[in-house]
mmCIF file of the N, C-alpha and C atoms, coordinates in Angstrom:
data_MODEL
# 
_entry.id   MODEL 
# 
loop_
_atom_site.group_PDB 
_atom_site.id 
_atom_site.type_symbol 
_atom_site.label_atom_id 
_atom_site.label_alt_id 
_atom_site.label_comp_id 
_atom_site.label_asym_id 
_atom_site.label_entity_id 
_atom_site.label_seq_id 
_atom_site.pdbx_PDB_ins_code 
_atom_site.Cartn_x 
_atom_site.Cartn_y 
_atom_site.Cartn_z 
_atom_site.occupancy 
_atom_site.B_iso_or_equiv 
_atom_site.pdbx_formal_charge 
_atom_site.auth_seq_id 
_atom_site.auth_comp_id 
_atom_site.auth_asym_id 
_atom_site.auth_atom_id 
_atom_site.pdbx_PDB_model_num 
ATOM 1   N N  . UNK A 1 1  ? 105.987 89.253  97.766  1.00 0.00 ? 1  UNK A N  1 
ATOM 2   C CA . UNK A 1 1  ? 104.925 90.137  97.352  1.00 0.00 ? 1  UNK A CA 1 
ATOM 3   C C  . UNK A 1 1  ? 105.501 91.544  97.254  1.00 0.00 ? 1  UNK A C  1 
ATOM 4   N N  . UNK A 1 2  ? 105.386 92.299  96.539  1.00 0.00 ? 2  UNK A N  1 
ATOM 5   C CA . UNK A 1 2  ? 106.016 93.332  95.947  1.00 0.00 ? 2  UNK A CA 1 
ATOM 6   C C  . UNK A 1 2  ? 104.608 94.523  95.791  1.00 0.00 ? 2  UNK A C  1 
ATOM 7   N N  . UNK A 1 3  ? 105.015 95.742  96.259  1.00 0.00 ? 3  UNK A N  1 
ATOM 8   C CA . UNK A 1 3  ? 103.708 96.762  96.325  1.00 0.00 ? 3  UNK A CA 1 
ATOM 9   C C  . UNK A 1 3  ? 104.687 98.116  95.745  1.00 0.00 ? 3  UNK A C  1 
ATOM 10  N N  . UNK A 1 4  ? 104.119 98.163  95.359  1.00 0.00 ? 4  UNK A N  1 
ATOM 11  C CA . UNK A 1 4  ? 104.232 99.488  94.781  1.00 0.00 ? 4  UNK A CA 1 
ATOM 12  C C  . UNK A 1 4  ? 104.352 101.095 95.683  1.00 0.00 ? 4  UNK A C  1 
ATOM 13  N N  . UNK A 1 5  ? 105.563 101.689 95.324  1.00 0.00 ? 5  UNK A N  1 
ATOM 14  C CA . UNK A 1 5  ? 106.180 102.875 96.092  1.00 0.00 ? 5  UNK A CA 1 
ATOM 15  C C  . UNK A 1 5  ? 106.076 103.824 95.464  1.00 0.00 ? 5  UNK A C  1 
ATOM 16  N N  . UNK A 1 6  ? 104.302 105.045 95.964  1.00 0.00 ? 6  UNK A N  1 
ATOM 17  C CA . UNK A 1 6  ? 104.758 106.170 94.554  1.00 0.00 ? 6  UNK A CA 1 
ATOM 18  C C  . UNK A 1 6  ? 106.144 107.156 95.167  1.00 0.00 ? 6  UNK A C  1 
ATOM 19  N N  . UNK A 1 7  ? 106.668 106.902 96.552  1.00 0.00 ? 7  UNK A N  1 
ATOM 20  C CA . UNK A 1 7  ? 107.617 107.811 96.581  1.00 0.00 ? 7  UNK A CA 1 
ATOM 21  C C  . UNK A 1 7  ? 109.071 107.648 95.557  1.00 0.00 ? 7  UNK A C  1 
ATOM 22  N N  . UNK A 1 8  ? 109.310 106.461 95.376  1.00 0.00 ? 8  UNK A N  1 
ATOM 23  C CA . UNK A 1 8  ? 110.520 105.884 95.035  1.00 0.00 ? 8  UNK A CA 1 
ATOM 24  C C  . UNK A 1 8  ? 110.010 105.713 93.839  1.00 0.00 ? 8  UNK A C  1 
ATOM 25  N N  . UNK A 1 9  ? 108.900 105.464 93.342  1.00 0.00 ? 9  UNK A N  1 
ATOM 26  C CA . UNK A 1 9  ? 108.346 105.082 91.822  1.00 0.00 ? 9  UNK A CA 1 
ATOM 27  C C  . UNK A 1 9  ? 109.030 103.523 91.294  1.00 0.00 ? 9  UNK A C  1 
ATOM 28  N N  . UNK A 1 10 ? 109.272 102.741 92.787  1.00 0.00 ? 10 UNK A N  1 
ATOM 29  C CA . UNK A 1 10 ? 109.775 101.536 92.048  1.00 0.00 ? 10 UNK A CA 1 
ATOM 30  C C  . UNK A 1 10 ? 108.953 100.500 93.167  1.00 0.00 ? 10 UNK A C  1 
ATOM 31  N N  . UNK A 1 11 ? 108.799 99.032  93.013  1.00 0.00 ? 11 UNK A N  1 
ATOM 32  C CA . UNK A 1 11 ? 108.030 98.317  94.281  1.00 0.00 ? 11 UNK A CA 1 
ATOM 33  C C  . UNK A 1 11 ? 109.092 97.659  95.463  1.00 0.00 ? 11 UNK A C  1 
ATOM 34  N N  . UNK A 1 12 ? 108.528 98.011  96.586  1.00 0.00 ? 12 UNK A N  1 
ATOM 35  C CA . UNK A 1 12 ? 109.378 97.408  97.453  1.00 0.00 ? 12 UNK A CA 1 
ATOM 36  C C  . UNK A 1 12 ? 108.482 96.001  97.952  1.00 0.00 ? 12 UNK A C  1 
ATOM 37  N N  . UNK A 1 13 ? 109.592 94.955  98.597  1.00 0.00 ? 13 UNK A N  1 
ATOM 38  C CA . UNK A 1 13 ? 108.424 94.027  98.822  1.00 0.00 ? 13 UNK A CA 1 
ATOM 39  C C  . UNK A 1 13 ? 107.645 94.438  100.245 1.00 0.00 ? 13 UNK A C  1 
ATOM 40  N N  . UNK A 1 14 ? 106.870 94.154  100.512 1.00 0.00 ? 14 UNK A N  1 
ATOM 41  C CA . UNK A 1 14 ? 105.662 94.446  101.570 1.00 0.00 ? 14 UNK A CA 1 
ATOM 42  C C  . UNK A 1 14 ? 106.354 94.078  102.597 1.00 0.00 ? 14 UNK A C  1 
ATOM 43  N N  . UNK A 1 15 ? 107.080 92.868  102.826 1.00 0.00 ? 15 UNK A N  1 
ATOM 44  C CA . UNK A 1 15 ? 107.807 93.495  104.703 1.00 0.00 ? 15 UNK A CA 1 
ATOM 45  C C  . UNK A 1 15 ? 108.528 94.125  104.477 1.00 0.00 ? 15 UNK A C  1 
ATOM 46  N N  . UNK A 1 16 ? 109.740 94.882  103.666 1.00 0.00 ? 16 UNK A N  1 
ATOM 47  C CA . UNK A 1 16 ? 110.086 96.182  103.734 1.00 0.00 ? 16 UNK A CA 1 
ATOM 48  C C  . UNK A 1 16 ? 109.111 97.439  104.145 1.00 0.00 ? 16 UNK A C  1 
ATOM 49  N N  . UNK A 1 17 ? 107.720 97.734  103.326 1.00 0.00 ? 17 UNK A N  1 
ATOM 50  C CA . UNK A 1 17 ? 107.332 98.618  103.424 1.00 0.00 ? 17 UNK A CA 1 
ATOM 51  C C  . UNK A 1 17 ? 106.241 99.215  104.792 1.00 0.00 ? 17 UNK A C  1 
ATOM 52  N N  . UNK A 1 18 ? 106.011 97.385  105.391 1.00 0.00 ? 18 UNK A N  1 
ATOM 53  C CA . UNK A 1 18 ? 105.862 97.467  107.031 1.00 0.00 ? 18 UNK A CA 1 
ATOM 54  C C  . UNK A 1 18 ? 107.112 97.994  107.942 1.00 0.00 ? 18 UNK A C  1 
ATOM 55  N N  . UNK A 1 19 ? 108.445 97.499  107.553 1.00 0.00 ? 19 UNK A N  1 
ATOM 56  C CA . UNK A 1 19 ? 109.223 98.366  108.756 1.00 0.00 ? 19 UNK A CA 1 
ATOM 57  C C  . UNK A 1 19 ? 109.127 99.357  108.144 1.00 0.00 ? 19 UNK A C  1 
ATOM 58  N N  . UNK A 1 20 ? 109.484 99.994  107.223 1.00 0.00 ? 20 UNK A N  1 
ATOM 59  C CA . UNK A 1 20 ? 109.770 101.247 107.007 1.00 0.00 ? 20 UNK A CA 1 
ATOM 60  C C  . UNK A 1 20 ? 108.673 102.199 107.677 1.00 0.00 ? 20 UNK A C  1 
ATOM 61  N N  . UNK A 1 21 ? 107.438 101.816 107.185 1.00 0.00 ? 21 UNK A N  1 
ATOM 62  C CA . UNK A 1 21 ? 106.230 102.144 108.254 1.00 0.00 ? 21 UNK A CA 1 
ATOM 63  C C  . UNK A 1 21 ? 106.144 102.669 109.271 1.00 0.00 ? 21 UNK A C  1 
ATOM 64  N N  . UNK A 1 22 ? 106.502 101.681 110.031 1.00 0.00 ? 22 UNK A N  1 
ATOM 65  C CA . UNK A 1 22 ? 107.019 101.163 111.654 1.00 0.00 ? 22 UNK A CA 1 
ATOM 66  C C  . UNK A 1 22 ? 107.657 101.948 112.168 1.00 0.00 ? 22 UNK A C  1 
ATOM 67  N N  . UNK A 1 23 ? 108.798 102.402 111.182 1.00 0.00 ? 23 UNK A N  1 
ATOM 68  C CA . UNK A 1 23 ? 110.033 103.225 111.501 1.00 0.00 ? 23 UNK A CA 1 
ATOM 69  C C  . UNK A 1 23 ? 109.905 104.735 111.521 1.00 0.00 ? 23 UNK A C  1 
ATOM 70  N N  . UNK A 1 24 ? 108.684 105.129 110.643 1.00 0.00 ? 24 UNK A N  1 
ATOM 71  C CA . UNK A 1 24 ? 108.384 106.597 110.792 1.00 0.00 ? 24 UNK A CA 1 
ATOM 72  C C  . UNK A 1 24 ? 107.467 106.877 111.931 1.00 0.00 ? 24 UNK A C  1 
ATOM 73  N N  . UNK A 1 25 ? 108.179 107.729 113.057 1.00 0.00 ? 25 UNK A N  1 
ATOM 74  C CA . UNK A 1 25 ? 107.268 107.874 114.236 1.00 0.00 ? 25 UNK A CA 1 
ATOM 75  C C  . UNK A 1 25 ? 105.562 108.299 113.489 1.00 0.00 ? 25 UNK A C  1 
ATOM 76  N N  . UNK A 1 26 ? 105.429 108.852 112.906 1.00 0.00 ? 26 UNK A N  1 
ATOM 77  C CA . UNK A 1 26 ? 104.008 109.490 112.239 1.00 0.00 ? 26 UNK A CA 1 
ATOM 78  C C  . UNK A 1 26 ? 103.045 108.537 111.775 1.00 0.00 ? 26 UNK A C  1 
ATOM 79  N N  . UNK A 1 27 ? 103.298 107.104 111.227 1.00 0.00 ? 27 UNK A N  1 
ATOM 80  C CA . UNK A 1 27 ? 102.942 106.192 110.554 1.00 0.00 ? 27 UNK A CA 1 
ATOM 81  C C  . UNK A 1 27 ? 102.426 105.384 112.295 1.00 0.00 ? 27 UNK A C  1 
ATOM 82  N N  . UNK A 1 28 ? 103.199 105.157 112.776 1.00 0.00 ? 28 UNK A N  1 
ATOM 83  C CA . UNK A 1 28 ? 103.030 104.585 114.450 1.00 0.00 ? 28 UNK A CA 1 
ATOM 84  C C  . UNK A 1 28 ? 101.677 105.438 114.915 1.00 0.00 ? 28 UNK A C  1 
ATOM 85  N N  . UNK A 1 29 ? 101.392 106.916 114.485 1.00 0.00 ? 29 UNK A N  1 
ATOM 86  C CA . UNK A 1 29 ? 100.463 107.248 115.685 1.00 0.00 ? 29 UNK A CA 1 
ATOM 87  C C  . UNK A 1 29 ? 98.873  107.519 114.319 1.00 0.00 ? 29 UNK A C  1 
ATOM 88  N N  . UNK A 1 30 ? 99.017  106.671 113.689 1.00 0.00 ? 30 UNK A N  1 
ATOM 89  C CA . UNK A 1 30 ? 98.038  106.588 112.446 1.00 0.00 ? 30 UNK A CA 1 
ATOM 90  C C  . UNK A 1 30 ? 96.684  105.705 113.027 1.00 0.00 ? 30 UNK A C  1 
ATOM 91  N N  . UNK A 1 31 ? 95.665  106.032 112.711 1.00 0.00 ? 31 UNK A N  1 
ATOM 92  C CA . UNK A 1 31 ? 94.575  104.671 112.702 1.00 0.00 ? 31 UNK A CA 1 
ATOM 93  C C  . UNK A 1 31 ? 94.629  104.328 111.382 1.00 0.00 ? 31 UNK A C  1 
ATOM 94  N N  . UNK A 1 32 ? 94.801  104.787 110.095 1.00 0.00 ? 32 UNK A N  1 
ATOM 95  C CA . UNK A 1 32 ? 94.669  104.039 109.428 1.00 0.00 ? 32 UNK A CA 1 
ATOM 96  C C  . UNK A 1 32 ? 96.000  102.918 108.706 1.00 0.00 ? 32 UNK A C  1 
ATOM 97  N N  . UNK A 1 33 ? 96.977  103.364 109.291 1.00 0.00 ? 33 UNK A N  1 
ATOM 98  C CA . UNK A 1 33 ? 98.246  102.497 109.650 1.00 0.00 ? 33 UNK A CA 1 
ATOM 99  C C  . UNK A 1 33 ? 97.740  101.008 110.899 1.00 0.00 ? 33 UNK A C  1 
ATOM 100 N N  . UNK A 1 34 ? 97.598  101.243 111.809 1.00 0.00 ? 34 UNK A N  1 
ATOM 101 C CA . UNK A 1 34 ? 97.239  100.543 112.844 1.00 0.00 ? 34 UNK A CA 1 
ATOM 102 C C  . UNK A 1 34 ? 95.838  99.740  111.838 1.00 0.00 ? 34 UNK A C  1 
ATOM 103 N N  . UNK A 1 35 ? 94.922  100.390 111.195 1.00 0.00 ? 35 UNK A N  1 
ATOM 104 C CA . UNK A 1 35 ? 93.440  99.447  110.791 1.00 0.00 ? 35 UNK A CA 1 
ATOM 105 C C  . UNK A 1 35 ? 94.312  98.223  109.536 1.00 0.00 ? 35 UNK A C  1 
ATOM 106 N N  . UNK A 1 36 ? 94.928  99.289  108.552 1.00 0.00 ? 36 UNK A N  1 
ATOM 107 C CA . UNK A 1 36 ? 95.512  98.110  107.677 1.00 0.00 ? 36 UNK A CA 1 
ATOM 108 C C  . UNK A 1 36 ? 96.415  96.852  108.653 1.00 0.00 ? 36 UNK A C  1 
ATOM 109 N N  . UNK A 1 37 ? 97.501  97.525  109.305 1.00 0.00 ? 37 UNK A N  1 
ATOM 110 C CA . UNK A 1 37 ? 98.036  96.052  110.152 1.00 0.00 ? 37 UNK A CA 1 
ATOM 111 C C  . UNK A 1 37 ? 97.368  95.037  110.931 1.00 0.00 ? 37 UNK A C  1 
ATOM 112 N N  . UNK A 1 38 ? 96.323  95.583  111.616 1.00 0.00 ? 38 UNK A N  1 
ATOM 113 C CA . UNK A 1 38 ? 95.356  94.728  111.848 1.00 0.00 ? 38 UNK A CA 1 
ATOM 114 C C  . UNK A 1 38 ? 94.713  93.994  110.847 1.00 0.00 ? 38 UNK A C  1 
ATOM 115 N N  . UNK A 1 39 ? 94.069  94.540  110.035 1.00 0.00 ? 39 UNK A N  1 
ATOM 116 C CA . UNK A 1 39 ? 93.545  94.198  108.540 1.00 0.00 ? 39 UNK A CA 1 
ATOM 117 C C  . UNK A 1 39 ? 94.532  92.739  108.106 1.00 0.00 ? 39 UNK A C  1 
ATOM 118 N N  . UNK A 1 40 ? 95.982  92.971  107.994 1.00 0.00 ? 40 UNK A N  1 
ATOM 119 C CA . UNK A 1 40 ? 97.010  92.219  107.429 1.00 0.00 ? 40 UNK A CA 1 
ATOM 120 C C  . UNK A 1 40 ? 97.070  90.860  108.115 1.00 0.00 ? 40 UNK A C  1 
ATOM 121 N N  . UNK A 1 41 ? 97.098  91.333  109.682 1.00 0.00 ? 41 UNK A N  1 
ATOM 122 C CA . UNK A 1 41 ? 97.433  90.014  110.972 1.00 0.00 ? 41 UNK A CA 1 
ATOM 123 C C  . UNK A 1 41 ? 96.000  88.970  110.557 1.00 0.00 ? 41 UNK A C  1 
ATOM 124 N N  . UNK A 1 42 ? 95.363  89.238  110.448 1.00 0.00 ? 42 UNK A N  1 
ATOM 125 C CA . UNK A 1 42 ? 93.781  88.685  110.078 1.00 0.00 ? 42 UNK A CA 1 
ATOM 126 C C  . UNK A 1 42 ? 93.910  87.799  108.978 1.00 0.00 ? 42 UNK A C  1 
ATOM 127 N N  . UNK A 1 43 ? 94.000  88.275  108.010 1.00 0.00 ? 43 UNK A N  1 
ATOM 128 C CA . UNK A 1 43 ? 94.236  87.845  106.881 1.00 0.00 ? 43 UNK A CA 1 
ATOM 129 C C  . UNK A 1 43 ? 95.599  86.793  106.371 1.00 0.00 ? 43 UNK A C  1 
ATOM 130 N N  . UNK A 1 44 ? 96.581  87.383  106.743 1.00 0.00 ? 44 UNK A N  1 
ATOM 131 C CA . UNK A 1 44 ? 98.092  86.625  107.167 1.00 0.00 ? 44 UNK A CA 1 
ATOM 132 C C  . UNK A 1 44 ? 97.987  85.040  108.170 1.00 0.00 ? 44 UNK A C  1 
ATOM 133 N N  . UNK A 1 45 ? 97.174  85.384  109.041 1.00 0.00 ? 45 UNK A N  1 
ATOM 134 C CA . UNK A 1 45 ? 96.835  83.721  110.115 1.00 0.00 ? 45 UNK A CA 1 
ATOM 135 C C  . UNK A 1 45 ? 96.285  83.002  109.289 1.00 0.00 ? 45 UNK A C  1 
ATOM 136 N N  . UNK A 1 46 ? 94.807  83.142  108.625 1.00 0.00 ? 46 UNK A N  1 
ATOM 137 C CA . UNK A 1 46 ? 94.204  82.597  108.020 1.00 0.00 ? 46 UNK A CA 1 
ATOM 138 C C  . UNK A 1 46 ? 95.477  81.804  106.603 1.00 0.00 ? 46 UNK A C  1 
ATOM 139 N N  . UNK A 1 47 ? 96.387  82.620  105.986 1.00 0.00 ? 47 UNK A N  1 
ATOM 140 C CA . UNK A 1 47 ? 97.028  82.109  104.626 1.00 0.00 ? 47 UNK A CA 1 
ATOM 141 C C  . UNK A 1 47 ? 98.056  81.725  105.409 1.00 0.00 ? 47 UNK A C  1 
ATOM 142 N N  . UNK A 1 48 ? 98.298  81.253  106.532 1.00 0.00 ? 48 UNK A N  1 
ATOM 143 C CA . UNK A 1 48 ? 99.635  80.806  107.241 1.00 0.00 ? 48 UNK A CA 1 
ATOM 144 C C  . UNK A 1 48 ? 98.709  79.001  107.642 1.00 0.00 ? 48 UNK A C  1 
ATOM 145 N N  . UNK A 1 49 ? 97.209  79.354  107.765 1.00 0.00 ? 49 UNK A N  1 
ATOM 146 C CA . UNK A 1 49 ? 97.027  77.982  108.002 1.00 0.00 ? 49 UNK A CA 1 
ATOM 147 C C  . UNK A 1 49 ? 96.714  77.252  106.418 1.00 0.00 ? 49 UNK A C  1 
ATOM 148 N N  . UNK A 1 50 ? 96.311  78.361  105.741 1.00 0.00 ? 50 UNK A N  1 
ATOM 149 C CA . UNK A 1 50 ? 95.630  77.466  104.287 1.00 0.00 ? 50 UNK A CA 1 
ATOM 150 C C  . UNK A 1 50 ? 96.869  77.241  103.157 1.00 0.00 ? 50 UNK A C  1 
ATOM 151 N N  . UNK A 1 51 ? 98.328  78.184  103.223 1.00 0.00 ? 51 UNK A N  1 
ATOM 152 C CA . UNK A 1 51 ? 98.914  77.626  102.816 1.00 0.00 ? 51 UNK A CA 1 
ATOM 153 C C  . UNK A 1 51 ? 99.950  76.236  102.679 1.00 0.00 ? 51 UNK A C  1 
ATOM 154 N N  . UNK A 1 52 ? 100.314 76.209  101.180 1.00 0.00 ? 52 UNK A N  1 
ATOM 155 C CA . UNK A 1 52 ? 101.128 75.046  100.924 1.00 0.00 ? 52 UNK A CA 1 
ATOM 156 C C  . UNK A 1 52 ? 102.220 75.464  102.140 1.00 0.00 ? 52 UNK A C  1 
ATOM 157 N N  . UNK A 1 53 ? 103.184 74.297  101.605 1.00 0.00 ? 53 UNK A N  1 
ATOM 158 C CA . UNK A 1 53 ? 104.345 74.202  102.421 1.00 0.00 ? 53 UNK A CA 1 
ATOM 159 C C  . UNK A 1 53 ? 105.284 75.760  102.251 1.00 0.00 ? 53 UNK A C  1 
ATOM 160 N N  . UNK A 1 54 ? 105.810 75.952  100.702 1.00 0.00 ? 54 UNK A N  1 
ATOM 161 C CA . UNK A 1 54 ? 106.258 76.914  100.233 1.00 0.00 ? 54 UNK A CA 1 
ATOM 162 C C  . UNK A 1 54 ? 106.016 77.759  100.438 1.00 0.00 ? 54 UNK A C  1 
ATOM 163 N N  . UNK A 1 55 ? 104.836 78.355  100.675 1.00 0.00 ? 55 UNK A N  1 
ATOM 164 C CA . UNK A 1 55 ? 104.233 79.678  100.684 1.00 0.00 ? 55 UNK A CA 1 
ATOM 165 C C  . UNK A 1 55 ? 103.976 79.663  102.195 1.00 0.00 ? 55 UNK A C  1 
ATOM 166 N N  . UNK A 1 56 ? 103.921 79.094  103.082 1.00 0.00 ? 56 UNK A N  1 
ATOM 167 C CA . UNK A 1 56 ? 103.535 79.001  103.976 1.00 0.00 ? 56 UNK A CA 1 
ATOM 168 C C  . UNK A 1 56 ? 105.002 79.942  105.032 1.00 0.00 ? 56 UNK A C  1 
ATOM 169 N N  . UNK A 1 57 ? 106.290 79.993  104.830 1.00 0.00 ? 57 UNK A N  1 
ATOM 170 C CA . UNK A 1 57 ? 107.084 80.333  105.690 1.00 0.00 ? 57 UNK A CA 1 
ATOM 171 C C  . UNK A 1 57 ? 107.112 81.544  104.893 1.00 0.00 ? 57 UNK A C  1 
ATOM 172 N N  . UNK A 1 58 ? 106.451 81.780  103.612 1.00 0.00 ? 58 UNK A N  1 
ATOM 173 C CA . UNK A 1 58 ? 107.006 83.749  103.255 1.00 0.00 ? 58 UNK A CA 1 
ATOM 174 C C  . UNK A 1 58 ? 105.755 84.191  104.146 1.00 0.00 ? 58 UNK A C  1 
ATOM 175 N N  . UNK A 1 59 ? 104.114 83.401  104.535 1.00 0.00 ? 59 UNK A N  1 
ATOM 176 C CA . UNK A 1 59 ? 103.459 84.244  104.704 1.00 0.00 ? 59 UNK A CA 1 
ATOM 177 C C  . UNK A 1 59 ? 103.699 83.992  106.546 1.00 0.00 ? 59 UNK A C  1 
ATOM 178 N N  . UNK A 1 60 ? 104.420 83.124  107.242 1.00 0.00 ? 60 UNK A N  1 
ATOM 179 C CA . UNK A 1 60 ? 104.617 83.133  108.216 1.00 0.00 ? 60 UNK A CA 1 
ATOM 180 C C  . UNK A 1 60 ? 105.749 83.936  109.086 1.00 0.00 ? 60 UNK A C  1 
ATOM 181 N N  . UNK A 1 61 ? 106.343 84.764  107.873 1.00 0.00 ? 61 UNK A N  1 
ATOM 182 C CA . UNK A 1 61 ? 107.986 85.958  107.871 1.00 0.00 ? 61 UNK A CA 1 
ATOM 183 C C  . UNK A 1 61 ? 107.302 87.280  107.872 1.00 0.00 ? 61 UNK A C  1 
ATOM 184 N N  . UNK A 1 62 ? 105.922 87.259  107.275 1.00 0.00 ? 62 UNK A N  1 
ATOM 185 C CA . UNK A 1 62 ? 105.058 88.685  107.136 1.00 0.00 ? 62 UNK A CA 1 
ATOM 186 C C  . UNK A 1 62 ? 104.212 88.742  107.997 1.00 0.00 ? 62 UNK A C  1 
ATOM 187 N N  . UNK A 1 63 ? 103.777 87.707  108.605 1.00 0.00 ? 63 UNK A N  1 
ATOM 188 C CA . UNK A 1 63 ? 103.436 87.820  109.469 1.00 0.00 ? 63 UNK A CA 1 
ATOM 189 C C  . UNK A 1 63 ? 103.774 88.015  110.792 1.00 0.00 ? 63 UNK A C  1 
ATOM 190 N N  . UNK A 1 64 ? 105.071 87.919  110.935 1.00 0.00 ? 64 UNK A N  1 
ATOM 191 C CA . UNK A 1 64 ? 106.030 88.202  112.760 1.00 0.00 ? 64 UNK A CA 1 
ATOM 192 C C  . UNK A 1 64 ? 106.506 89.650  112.128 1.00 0.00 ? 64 UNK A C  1 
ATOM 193 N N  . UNK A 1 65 ? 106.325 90.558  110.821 1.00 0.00 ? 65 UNK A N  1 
ATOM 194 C CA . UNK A 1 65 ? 106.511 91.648  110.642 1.00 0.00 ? 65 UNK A CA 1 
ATOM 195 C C  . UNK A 1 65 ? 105.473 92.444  110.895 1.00 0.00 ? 65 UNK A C  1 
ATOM 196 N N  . UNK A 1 66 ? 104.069 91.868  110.298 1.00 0.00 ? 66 UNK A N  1 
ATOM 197 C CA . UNK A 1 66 ? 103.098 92.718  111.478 1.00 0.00 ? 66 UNK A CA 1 
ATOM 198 C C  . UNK A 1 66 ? 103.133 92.809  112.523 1.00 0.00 ? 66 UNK A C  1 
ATOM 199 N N  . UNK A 1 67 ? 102.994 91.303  112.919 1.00 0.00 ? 67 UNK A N  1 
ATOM 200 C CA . UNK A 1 67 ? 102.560 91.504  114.368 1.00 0.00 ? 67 UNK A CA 1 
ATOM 201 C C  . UNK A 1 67 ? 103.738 92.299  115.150 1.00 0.00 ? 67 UNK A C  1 
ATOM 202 N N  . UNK A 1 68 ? 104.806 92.759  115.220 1.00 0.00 ? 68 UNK A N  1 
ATOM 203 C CA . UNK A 1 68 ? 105.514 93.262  115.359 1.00 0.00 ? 68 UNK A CA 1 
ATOM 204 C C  . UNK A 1 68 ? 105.294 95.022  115.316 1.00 0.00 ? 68 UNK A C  1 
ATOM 205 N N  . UNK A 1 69 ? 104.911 95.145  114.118 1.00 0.00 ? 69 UNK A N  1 
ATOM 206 C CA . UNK A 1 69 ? 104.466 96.699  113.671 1.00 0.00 ? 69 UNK A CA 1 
ATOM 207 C C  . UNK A 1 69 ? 103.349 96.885  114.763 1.00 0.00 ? 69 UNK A C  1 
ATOM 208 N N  . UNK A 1 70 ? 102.149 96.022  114.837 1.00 0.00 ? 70 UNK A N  1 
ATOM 209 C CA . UNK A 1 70 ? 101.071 96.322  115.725 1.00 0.00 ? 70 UNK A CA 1 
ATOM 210 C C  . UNK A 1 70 ? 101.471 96.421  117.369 1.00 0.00 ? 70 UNK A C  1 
ATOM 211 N N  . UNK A 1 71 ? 102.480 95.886  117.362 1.00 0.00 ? 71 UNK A N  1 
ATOM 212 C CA . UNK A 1 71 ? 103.174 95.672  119.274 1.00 0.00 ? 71 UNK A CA 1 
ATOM 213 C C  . UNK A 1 71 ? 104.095 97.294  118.977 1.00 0.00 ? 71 UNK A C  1 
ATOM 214 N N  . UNK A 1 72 ? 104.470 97.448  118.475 1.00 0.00 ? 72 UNK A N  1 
ATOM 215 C CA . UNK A 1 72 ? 105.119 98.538  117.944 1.00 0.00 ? 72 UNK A CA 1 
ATOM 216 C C  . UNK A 1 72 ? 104.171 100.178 117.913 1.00 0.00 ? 72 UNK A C  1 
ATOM 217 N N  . UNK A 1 73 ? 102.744 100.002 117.668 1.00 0.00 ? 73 UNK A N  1 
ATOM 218 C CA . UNK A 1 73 ? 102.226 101.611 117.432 1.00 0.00 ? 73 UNK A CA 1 
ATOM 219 C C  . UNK A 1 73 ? 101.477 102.338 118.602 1.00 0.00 ? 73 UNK A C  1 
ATOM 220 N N  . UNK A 1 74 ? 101.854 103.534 118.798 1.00 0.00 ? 74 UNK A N  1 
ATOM 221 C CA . UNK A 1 74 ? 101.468 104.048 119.494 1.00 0.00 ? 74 UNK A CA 1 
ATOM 222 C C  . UNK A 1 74 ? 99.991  104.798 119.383 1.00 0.00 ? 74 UNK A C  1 
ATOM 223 N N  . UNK A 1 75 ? 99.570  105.369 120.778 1.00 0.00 ? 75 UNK A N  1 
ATOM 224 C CA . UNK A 1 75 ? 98.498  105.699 120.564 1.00 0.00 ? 75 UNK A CA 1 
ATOM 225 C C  . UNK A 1 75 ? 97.814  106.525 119.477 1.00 0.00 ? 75 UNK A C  1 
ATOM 226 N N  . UNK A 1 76 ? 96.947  106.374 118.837 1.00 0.00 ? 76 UNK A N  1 
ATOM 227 C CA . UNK A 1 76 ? 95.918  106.718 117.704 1.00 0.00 ? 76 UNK A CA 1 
ATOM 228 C C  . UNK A 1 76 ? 95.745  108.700 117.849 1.00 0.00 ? 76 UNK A C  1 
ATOM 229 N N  . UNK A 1 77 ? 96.958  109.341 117.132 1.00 0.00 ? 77 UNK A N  1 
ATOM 230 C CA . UNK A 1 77 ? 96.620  110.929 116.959 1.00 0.00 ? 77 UNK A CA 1 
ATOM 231 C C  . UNK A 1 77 ? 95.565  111.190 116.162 1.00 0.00 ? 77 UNK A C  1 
ATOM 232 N N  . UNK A 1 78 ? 95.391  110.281 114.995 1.00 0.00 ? 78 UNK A N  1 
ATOM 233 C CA . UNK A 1 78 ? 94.442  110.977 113.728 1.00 0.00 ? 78 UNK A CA 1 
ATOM 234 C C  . UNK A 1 78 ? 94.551  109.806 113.033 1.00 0.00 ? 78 UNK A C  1 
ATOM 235 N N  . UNK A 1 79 ? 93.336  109.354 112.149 1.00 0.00 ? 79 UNK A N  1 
ATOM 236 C CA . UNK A 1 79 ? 93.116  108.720 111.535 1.00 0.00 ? 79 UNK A CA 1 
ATOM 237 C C  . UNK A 1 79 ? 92.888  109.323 109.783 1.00 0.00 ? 79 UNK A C  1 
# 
């Protein structure tokens, strides 16, 4: 899955753009960083049980990248 980067103006795929995330202390002390990863883990379980075989280990690789990001953020400065 591939999302779109207006910094870079090119798409990175989406577990790239969770660590990178992850990786900027500022992004860590976000609520609305923290609401989308939550948002993602939710959504990600659910397509880890309803997917095929195939699809099932890319959305089960994005998913140990959230949940990861969410074990990862610190307390909520500003939303």
């Amino acid at each position: 899955m591939l999302i779109s980067n207006p910094v870079s103006k090119g798409a990175l795929p989406l577990p790239e753009m969770v660590r990178t995330a992850i990786a900027t202390p500022k992004c860590r002390k976000c609520g609305c960083m923290k609401e989308t990863l939550l948002t993602l883990e939710g959504q990600l379980s659910k397509a880890v049980l309803d997917a095929d075989r195939a699809d099932q280990s890319e959305a089960e690789a994005l998913l140990k990248e959230v949940k990861l990001g969410v074990e990862l953020m610190e307390p909520i400065e500003y939303t």
